[in-house]
C-alpha positions as CSV (number, residue, x, y, z in Angstrom):
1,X,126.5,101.4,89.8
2,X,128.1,99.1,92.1
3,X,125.1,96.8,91.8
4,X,125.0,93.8,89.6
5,X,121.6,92.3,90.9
6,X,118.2,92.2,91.5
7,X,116.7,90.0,94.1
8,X,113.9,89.2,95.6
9,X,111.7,86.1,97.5
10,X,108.7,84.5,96.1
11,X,106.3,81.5,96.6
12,X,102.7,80.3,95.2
13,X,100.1,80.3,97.8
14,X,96.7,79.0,98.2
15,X,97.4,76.5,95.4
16,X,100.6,73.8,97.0
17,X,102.1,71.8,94.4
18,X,101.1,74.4,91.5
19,X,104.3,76.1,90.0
20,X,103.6,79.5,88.1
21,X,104.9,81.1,86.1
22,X,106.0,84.7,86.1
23,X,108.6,87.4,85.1
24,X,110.4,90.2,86.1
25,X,110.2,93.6,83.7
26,X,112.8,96.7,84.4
27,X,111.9,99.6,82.4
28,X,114.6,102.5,81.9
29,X,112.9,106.4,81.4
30,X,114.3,106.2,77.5
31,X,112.8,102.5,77.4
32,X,109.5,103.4,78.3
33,X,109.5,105.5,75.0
34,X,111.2,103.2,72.9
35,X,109.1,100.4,74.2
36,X,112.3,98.1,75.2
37,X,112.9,96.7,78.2
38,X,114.9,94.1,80.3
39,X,112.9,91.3,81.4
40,X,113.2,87.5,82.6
41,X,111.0,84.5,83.2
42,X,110.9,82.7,86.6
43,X,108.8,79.4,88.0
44,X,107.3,79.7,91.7
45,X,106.4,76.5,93.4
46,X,104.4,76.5,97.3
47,X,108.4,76.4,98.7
48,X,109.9,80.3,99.1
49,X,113.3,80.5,97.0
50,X,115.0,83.3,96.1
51,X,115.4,84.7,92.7
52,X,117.7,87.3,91.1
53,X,118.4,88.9,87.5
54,X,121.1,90.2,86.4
55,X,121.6,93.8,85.9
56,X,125.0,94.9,85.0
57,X,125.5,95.3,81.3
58,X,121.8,94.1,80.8
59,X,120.9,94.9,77.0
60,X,116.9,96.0,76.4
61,X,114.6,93.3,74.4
62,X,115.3,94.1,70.7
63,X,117.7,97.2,71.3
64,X,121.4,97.7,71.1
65,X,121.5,100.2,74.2
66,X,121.6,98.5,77.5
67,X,119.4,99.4,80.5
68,X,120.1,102.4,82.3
69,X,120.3,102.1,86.0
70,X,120.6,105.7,86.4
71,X,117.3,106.3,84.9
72,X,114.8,103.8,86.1
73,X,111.9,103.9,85.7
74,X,109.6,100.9,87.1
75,X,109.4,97.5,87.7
76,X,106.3,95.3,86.8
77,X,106.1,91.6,88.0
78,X,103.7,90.0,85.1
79,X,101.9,86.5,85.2
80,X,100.8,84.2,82.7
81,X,97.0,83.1,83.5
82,X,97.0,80.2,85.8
83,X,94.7,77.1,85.0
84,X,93.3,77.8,88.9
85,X,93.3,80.6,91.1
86,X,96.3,81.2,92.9
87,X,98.4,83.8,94.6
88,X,102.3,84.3,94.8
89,X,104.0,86.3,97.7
90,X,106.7,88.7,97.0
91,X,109.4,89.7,99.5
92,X,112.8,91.0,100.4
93,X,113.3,92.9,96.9
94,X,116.5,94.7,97.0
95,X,119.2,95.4,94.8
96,X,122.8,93.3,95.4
């Protein structure tokens, strides 16, 4: 694939000055099975900014094989429990 990123805009709402942390998961079809996966951890403050990971050449958590773009499967933003209620806005996801 000629793409080497993912990207995407995010920002806390409801909750200024808070930062939260989150991640990004990409799943391949044969990770879903073998329960690997690509994955990063991010920090949104109240201020939008624009994140990206890496996807060319991207080995799986606790594989040898690296993640097949061909074969995607899903993408799951996950969130550690905030202290307070908050919300975070996702936008502009595309692939670069």
């Amino acid at each position: 694939s000629a793409y080497t990123e993912i990207v995407f805009d995010a920002r806390v709402v409801d909750a200024p000055g808070d930062t939260l942390k989150f991640g990004l998961r990409l799943d391949d079809y044969a990770g879903v099975k073998e329960k690997v996966w690509a994955s990063q951890t991010y920090a949104a403050t109240s201020e939008w900014r624009t994140y990206a990971m890496d996807i060319a050449d991207r080995k799986l958590w606790n594989s040898d094989r690296h993640l097949n773009l061909a074969e995607m499967d899903r993408f799951l933003f996950f969130f550690r429990r905030p202290e307070t209620p908050l919300a975070i806005e996702v936008d502009n996801i595309h692939l670069r």
